[in-house]
C-alpha positions as CSV (number, residue, x, y, z in Angstrom):
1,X,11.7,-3.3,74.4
2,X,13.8,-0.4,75.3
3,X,16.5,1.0,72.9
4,X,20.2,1.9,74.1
5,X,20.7,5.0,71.6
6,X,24.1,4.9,72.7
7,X,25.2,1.3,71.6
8,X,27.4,1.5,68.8
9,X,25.3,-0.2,65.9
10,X,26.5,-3.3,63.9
11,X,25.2,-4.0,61.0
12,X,26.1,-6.6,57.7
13,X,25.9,-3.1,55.8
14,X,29.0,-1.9,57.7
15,X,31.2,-4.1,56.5
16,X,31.7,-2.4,52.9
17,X,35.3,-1.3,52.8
18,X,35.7,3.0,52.3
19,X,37.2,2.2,48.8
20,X,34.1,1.2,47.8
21,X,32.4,3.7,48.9
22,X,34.5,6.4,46.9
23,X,34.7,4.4,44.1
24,X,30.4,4.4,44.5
25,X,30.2,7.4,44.9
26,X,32.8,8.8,42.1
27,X,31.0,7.2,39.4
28,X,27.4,8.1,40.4
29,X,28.4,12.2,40.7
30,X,30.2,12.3,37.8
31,X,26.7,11.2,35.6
32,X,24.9,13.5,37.6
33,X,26.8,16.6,36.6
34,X,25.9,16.0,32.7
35,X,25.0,20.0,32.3
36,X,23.7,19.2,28.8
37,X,21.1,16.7,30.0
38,X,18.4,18.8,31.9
39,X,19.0,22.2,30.3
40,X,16.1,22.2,28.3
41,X,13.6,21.4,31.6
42,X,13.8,24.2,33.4
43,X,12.8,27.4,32.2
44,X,12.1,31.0,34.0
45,X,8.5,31.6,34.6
46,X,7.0,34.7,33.3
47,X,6.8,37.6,35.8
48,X,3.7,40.3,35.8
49,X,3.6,43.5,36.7
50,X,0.0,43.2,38.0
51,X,-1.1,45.5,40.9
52,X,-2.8,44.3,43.6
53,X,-5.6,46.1,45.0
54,X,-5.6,45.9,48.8
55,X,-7.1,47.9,51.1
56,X,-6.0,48.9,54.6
57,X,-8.3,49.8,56.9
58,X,-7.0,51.6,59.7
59,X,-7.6,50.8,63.7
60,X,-11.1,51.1,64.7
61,X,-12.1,52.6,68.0
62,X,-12.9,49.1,69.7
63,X,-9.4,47.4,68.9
64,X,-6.2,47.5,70.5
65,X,-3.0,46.6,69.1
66,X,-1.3,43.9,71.3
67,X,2.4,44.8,73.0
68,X,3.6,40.9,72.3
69,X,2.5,39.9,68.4
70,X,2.3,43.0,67.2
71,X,-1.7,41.8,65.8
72,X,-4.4,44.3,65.9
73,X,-7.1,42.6,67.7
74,X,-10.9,43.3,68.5
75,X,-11.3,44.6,72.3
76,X,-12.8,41.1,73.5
77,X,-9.4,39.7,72.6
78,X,-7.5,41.6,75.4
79,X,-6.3,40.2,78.5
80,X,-7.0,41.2,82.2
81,X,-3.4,42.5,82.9
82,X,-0.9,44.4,80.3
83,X,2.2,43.3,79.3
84,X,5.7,45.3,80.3
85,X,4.9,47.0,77.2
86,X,0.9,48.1,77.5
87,X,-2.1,45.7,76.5
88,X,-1.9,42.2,75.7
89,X,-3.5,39.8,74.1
90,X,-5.4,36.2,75.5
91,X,-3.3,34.3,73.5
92,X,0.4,35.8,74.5
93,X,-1.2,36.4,78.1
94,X,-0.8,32.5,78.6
């Protein structure tokens, strides 16, 4: 069955006057707000000054860097035409 997105929608739920509603949602935020209650459960996690040994290796001979991503790739990877910019790559070629 197809589905008019546009109809207004009527439901029983709609028939809850905006008075309600405030007075809902008036008494719900103001127990949610309790600063006392969840001060204790959150804490700061420790942060370590631990270097990270990464190496960079820099471009090899048969790799090209492609004009689009910005990726270096292996030679196989480059496409038949360049870009505006110089080579390409398969995957931004398409």
């Amino acid at each position: 069955m197809a589905t008019d997105y546009d109809a207004p929608r009527k439901n029983d739920d709609d028939t809850e006057s905006l008075e309600a509603i405030k007075e809902s949602e008036g008494t719900s935020a103001a127990s949610d707000v309790d600063a006392d209650d969840h001060s204790d459960s959150f804490s700061i996690p420790e942060v370590t000054n631990e270097e990270q040994d990464v190496v960079v290796v820099p471009k090899q001979e048969d790799e090209f860097t492609c004009s689009e991503c910005f990726i270096v790739k292996h030679h196989s990877q480059k496409a038949k035409k360049n870009g505006e910019y110089g080579p390409v790559c398969v995957d931004c070629a398409h």
